[in-house]
N, CA, C, O and CB atoms as a CASP TS submission, in Angstrom:
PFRMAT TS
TARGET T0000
AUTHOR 0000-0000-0000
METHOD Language model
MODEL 1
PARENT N/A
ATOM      1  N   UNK     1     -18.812  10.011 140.303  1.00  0.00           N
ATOM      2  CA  UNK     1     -19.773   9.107 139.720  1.00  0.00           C
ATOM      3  C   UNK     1     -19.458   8.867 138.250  1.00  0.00           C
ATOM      4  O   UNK     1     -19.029   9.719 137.472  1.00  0.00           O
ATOM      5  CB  UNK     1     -21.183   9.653 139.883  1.00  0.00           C
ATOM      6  N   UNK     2     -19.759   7.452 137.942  1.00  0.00           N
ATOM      7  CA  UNK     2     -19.780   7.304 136.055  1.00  0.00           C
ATOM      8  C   UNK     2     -20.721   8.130 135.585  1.00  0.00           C
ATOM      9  O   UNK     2     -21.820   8.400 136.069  1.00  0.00           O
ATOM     10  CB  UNK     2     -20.232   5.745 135.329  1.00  0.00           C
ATOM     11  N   UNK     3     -20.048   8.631 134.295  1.00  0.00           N
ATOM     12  CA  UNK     3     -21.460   8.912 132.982  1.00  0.00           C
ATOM     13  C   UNK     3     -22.121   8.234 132.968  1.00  0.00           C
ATOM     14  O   UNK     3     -21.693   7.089 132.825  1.00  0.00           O
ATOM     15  CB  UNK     3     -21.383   8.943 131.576  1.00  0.00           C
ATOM     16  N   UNK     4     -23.407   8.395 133.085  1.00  0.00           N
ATOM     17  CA  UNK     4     -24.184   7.504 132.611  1.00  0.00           C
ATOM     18  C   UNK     4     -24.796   7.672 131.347  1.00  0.00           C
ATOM     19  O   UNK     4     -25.381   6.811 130.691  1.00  0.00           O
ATOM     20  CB  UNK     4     -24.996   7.311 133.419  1.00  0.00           C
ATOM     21  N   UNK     5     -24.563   9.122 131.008  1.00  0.00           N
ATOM     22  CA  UNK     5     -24.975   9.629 129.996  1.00  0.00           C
ATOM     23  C   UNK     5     -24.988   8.629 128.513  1.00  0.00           C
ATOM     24  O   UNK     5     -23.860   8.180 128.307  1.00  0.00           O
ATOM     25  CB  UNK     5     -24.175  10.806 129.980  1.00  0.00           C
ATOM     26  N   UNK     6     -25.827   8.277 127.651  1.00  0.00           N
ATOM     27  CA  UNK     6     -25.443   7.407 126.682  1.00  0.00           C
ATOM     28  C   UNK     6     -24.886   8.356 125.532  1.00  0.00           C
ATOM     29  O   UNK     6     -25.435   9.355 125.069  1.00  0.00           O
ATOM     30  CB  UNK     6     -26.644   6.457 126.259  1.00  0.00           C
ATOM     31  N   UNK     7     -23.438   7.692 125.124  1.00  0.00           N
ATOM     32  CA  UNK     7     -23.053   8.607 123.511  1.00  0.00           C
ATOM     33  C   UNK     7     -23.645   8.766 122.597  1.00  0.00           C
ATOM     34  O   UNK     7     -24.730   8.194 122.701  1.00  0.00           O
ATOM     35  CB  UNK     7     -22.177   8.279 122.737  1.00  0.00           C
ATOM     36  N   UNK     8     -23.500   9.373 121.492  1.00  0.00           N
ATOM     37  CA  UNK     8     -24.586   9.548 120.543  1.00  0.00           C
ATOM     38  C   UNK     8     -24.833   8.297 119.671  1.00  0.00           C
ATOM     39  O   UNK     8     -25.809   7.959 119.001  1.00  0.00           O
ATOM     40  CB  UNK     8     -24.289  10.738 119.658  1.00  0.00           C
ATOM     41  N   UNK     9     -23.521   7.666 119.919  1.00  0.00           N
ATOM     42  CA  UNK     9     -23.833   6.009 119.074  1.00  0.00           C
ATOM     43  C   UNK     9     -24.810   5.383 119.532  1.00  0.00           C
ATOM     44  O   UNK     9     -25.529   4.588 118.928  1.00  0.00           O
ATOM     45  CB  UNK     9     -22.731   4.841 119.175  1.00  0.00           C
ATOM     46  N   UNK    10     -24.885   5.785 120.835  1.00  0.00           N
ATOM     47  CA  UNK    10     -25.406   4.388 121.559  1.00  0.00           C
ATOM     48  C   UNK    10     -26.832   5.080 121.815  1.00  0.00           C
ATOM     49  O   UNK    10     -27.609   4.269 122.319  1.00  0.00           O
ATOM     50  CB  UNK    10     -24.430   3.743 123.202  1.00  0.00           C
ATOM     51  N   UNK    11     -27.603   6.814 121.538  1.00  0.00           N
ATOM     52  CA  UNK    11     -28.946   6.293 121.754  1.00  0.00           C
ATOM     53  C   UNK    11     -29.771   5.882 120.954  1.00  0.00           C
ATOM     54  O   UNK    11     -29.284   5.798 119.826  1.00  0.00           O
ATOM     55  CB  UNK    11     -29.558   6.951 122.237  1.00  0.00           C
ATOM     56  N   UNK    12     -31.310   5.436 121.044  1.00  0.00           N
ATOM     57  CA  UNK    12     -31.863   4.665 120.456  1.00  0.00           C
ATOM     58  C   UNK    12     -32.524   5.401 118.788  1.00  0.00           C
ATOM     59  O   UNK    12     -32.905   6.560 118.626  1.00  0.00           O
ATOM     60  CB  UNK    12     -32.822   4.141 121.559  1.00  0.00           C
ATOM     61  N   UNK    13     -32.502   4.843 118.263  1.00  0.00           N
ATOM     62  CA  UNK    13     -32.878   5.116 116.892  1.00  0.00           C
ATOM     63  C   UNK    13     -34.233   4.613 115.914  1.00  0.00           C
ATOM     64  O   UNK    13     -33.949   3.562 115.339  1.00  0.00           O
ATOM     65  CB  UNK    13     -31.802   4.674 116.316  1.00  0.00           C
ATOM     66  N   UNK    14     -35.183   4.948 115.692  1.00  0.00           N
ATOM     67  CA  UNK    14     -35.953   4.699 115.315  1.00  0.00           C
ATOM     68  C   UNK    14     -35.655   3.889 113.758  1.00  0.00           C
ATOM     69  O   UNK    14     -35.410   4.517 112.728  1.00  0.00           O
ATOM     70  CB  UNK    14     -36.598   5.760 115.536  1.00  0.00           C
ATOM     71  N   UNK    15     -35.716   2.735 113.820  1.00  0.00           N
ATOM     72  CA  UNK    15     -34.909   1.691 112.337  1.00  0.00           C
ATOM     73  C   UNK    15     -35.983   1.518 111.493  1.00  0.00           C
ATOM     74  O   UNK    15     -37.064   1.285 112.034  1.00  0.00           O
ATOM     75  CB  UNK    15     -34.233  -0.133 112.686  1.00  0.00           C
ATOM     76  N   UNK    16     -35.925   1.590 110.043  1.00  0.00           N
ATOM     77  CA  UNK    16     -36.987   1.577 109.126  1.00  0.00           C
ATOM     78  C   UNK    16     -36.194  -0.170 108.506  1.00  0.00           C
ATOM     79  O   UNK    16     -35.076  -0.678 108.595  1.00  0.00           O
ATOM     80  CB  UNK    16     -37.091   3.321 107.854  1.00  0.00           C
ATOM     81  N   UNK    17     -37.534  -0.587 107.894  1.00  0.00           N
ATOM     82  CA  UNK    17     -37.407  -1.760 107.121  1.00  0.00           C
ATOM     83  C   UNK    17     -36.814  -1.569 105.849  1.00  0.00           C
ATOM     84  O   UNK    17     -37.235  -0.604 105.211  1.00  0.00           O
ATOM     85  CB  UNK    17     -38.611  -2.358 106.951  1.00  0.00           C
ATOM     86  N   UNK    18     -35.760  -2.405 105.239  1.00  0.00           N
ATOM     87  CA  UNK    18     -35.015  -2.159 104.177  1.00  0.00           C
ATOM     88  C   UNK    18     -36.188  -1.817 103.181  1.00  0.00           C
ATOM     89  O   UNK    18     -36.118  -1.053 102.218  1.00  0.00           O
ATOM     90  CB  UNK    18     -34.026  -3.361 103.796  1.00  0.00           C
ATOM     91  N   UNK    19     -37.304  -2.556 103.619  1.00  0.00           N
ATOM     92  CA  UNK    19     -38.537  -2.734 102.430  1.00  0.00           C
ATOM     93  C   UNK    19     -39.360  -1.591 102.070  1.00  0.00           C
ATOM     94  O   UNK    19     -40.048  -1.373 101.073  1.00  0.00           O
ATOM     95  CB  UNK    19     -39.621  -3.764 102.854  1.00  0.00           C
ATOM     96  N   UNK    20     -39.026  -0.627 103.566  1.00  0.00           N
ATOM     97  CA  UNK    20     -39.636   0.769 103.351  1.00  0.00           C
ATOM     98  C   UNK    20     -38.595   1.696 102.707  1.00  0.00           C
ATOM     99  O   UNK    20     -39.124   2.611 102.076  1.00  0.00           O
ATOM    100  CB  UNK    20     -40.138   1.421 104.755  1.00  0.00           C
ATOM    101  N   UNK    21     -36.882   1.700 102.700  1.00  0.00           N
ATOM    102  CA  UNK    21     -36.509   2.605 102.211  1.00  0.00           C
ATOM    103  C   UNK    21     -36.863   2.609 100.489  1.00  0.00           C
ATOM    104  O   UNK    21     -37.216   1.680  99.763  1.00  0.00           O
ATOM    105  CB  UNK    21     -35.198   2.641 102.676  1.00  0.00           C
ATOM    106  N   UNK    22     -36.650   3.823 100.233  1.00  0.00           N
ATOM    107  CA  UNK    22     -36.350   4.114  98.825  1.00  0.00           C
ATOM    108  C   UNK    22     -34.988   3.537  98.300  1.00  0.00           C
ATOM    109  O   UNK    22     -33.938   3.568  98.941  1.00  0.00           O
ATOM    110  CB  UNK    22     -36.354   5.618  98.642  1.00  0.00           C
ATOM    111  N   UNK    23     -35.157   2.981  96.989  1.00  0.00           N
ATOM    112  CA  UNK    23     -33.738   2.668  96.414  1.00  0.00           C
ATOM    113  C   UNK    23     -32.827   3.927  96.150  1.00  0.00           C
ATOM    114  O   UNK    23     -33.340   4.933  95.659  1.00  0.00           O
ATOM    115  CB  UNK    23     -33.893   1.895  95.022  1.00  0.00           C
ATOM    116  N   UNK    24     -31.509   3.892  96.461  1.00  0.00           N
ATOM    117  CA  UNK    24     -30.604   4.502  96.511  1.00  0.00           C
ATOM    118  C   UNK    24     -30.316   5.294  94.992  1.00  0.00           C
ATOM    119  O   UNK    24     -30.249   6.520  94.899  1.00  0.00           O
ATOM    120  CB  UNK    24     -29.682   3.610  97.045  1.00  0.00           C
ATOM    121  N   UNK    25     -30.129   4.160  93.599  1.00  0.00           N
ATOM    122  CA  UNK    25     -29.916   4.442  93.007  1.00  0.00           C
ATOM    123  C   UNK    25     -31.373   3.187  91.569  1.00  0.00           C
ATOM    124  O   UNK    25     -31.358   2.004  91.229  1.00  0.00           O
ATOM    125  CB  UNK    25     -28.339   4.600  93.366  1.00  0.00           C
ATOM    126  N   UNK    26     -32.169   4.189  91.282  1.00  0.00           N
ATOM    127  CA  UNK    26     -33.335   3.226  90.397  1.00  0.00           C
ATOM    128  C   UNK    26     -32.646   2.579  89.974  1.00  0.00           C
ATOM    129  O   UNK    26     -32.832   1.410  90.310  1.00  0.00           O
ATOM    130  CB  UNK    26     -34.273   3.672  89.296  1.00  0.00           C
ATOM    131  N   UNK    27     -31.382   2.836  88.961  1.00  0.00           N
ATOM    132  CA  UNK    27     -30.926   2.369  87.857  1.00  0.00           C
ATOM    133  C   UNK    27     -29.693   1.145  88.062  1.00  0.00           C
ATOM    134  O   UNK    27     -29.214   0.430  87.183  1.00  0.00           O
ATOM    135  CB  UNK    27     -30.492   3.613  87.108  1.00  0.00           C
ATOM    136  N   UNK    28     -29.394   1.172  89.395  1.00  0.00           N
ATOM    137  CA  UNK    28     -28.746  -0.319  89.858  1.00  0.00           C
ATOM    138  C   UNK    28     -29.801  -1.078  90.236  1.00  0.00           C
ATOM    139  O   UNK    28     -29.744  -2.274  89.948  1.00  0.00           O
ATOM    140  CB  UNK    28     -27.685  -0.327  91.121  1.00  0.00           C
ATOM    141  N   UNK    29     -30.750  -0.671  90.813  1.00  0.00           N
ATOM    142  CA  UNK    29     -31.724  -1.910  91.134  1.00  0.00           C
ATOM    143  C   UNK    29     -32.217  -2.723  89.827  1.00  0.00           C
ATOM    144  O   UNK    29     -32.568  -3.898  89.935  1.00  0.00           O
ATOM    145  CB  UNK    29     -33.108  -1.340  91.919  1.00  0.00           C
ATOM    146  N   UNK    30     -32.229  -2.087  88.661  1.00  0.00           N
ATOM    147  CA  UNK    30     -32.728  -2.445  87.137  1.00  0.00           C
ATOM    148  C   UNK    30     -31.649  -3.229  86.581  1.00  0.00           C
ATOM    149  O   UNK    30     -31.879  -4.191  85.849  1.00  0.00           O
ATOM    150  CB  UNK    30     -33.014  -1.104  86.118  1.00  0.00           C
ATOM    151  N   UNK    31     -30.589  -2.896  86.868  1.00  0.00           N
ATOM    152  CA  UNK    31     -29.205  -3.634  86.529  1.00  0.00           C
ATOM    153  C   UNK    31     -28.873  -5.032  87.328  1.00  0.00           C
ATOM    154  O   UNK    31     -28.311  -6.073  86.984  1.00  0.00           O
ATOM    155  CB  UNK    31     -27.979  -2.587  86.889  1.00  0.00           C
ATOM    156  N   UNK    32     -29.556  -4.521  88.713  1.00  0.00           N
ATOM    157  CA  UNK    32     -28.871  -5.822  88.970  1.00  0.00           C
ATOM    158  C   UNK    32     -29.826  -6.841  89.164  1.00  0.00           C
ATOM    159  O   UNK    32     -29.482  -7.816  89.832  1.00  0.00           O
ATOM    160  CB  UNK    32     -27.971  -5.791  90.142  1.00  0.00           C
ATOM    161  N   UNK    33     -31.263  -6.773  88.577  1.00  0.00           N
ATOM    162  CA  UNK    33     -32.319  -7.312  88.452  1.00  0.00           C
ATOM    163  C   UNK    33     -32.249  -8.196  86.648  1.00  0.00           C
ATOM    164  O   UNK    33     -33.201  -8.872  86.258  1.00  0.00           O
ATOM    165  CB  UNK    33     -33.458  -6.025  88.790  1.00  0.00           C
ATOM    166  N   UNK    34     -30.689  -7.945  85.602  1.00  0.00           N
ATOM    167  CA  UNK    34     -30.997  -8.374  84.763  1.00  0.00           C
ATOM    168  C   UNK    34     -29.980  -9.415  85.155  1.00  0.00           C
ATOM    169  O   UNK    34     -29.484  -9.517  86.277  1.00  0.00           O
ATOM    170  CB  UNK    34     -31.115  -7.628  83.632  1.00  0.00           C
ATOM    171  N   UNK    35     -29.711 -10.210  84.067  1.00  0.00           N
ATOM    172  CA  UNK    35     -29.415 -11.528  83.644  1.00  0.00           C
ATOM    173  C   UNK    35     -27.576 -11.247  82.787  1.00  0.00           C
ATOM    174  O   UNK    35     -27.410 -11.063  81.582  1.00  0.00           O
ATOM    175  CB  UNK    35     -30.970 -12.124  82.406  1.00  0.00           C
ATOM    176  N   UNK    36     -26.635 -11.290  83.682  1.00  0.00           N
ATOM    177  CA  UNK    36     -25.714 -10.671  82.622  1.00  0.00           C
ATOM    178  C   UNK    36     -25.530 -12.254  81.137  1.00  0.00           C
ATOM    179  O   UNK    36     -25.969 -13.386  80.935  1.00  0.00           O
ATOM    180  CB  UNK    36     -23.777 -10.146  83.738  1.00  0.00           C
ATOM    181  N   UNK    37     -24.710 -11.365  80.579  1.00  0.00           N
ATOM    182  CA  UNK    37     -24.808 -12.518  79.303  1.00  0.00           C
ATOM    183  C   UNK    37     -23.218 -12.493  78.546  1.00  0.00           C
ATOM    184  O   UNK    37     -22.546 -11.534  78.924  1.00  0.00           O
ATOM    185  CB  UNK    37     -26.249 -11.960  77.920  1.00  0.00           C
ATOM    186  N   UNK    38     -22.827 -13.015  77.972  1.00  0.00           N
ATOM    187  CA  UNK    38     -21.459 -12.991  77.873  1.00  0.00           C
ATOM    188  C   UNK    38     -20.906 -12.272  77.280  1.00  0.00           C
ATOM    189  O   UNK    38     -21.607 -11.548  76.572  1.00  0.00           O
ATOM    190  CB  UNK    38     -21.014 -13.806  77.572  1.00  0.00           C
ATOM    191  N   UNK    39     -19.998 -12.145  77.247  1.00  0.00           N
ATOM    192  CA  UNK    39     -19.237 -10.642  76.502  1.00  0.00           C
ATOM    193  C   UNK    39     -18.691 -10.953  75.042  1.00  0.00           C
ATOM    194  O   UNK    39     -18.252 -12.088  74.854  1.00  0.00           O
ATOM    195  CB  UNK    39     -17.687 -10.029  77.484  1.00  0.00           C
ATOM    196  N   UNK    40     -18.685 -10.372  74.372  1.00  0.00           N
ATOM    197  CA  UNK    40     -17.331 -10.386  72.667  1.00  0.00           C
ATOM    198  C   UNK    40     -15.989 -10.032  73.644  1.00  0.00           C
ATOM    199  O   UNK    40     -15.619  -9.382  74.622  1.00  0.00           O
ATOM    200  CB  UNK    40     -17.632  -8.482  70.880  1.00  0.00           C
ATOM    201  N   UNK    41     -15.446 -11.226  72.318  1.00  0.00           N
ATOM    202  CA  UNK    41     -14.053 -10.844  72.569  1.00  0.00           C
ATOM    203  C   UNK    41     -13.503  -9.413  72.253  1.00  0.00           C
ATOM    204  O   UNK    41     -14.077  -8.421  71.804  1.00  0.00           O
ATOM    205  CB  UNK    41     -13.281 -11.737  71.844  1.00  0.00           C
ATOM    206  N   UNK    42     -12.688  -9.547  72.490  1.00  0.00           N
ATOM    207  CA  UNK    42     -11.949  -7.853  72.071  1.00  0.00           C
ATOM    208  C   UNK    42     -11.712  -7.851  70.889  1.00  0.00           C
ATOM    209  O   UNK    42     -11.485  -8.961  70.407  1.00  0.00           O
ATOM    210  CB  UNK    42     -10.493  -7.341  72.705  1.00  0.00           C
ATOM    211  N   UNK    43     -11.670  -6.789  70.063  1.00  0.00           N
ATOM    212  CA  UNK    43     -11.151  -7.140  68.724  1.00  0.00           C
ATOM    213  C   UNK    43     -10.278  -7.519  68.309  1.00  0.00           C
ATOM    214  O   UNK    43      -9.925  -8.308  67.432  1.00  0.00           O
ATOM    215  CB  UNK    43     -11.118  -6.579  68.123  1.00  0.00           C
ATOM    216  N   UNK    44      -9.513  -6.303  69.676  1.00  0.00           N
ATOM    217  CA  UNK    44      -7.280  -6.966  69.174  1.00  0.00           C
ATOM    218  C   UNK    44      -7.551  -8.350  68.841  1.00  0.00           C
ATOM    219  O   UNK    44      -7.042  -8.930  67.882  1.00  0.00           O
ATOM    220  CB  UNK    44      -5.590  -7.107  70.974  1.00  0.00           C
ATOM    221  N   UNK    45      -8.484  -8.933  69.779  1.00  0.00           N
ATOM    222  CA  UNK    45      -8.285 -10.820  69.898  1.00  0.00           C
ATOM    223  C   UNK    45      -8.782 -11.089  68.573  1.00  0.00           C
ATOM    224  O   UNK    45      -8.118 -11.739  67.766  1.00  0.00           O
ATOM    225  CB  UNK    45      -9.378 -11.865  71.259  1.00  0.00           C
ATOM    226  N   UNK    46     -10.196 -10.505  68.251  1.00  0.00           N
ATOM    227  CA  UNK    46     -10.589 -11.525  67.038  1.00  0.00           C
ATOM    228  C   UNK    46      -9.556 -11.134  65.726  1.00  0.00           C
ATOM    229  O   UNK    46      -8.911 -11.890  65.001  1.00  0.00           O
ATOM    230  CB  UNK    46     -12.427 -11.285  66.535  1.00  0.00           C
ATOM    231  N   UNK    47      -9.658  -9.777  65.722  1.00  0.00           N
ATOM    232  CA  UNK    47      -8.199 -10.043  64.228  1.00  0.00           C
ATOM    233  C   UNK    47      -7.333 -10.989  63.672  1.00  0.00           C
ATOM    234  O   UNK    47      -7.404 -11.741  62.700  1.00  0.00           O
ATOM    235  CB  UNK    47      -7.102  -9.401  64.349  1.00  0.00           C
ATOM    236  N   UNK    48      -6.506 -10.764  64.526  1.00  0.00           N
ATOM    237  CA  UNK    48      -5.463 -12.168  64.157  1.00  0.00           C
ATOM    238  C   UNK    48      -5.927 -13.637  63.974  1.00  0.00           C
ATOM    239  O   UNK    48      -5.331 -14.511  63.345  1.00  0.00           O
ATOM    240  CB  UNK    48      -4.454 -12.382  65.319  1.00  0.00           C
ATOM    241  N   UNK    49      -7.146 -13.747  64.666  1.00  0.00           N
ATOM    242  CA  UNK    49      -7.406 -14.918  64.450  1.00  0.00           C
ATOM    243  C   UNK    49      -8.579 -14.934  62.795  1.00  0.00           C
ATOM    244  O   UNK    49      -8.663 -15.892  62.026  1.00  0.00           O
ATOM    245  CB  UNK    49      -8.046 -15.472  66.021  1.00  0.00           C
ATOM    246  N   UNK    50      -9.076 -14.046  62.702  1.00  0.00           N
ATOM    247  CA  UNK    50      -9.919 -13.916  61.250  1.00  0.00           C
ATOM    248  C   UNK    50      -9.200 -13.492  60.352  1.00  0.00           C
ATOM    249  O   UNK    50      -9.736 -13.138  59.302  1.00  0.00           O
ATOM    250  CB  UNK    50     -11.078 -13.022  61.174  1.00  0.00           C
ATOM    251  N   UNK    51      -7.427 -13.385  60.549  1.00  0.00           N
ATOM    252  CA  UNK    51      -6.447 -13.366  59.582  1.00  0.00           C
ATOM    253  C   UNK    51      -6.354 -14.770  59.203  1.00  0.00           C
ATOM    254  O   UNK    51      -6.714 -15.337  58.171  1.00  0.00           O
ATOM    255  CB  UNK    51      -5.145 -12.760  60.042  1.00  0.00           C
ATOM    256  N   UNK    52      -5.834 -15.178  60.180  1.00  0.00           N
ATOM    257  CA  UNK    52      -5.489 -16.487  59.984  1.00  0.00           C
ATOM    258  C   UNK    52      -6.304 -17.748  59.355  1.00  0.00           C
ATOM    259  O   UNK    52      -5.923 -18.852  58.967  1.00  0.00           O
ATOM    260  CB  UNK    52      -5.188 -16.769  61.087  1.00  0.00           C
ATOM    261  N   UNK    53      -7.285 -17.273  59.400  1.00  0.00           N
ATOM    262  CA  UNK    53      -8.447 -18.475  58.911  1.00  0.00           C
ATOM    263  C   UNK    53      -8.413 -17.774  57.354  1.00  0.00           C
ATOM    264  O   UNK    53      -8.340 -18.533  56.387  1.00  0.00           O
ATOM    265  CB  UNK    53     -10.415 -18.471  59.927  1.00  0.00           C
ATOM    266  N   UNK    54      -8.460 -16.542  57.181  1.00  0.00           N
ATOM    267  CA  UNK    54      -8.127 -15.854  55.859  1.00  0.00           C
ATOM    268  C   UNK    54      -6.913 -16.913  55.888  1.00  0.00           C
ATOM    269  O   UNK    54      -7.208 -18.082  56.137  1.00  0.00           O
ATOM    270  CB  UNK    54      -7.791 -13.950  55.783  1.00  0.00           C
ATOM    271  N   UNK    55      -6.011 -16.688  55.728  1.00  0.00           N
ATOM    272  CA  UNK    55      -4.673 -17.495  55.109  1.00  0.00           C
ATOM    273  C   UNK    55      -5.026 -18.712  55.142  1.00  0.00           C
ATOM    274  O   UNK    55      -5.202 -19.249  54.049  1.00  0.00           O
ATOM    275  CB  UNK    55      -3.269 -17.396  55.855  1.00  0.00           C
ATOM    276  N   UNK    56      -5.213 -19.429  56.244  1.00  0.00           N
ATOM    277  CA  UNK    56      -5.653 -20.606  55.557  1.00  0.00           C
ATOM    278  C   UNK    56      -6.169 -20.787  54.760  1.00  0.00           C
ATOM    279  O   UNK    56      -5.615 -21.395  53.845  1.00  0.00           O
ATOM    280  CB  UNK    56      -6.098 -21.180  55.905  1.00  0.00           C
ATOM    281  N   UNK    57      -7.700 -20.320  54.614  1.00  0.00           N
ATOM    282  CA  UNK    57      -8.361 -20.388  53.020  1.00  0.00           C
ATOM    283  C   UNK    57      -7.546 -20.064  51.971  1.00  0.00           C
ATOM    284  O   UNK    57      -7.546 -20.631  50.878  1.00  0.00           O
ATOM    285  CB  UNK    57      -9.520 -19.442  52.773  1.00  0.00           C
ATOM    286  N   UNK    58      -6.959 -19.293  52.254  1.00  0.00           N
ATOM    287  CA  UNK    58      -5.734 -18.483  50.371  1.00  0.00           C
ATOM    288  C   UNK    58      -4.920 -19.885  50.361  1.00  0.00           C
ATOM    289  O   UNK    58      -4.428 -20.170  49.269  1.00  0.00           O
ATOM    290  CB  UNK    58      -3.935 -16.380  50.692  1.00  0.00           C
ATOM    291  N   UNK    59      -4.724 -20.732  51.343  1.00  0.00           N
ATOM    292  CA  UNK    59      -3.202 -21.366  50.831  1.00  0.00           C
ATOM    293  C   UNK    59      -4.596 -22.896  50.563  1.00  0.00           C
ATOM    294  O   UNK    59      -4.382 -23.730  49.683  1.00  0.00           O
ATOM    295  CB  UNK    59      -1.225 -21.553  52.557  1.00  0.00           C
ATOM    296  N   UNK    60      -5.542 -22.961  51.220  1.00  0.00           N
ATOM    297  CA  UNK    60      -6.330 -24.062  50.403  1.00  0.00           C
ATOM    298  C   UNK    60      -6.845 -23.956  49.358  1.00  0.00           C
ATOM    299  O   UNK    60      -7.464 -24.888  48.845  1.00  0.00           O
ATOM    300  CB  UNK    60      -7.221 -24.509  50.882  1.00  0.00           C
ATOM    301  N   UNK    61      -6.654 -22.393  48.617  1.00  0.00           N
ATOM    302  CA  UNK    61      -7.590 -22.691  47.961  1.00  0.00           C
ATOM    303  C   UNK    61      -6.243 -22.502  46.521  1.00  0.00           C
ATOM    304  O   UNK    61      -6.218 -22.956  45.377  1.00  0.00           O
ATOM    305  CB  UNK    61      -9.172 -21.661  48.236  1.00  0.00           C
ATOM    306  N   UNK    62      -5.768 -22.073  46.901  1.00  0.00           N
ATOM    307  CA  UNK    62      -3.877 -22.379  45.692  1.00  0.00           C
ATOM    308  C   UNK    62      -3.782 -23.875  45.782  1.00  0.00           C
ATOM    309  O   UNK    62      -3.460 -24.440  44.737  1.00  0.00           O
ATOM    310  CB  UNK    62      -1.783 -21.578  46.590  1.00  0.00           C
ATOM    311  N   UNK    63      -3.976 -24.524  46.704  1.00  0.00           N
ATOM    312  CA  UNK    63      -3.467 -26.168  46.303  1.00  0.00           C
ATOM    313  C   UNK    63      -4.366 -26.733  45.759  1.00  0.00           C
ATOM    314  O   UNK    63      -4.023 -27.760  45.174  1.00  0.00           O
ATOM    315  CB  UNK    63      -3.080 -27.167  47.399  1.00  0.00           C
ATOM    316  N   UNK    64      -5.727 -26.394  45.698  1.00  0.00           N
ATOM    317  CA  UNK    64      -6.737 -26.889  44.673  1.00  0.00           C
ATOM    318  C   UNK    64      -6.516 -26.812  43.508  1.00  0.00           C
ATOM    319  O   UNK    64      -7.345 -27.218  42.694  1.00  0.00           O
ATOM    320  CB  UNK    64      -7.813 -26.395  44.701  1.00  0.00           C
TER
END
């Protein structure tokens, strides 16, 4: 005769509503409940470029 036996996958399970579990972790639900907002550049990036606007000003302000 077949098993009829059901595997442990397959018996029935009493399923709760996502709405009843507890959150996993408080502090992702708070995170991912905000608004992200844009980032700063890196610094490596802004340097060179707040050099350069420095030099420009030094060499505009010698031809004055």
């Amino acid at each position: 005769m077949a098993n009829k036996a059901l595997a442990k996958r397959q018996r029935m399970t009493i399923r709760q509503e996502p709405s009843q579990k507890a959150p996993r972790n408080p502090f992702a639900l708070a995170a991912k409940q905000r608004a992200a907002g844009p980032h700063q550049p890196a610094k490596l990036s802004q340097r060179p470029g707040k050099k350069q606007l420095l030099d420009l000003l030094l060499q505009n302000s010698k031809d004055d």
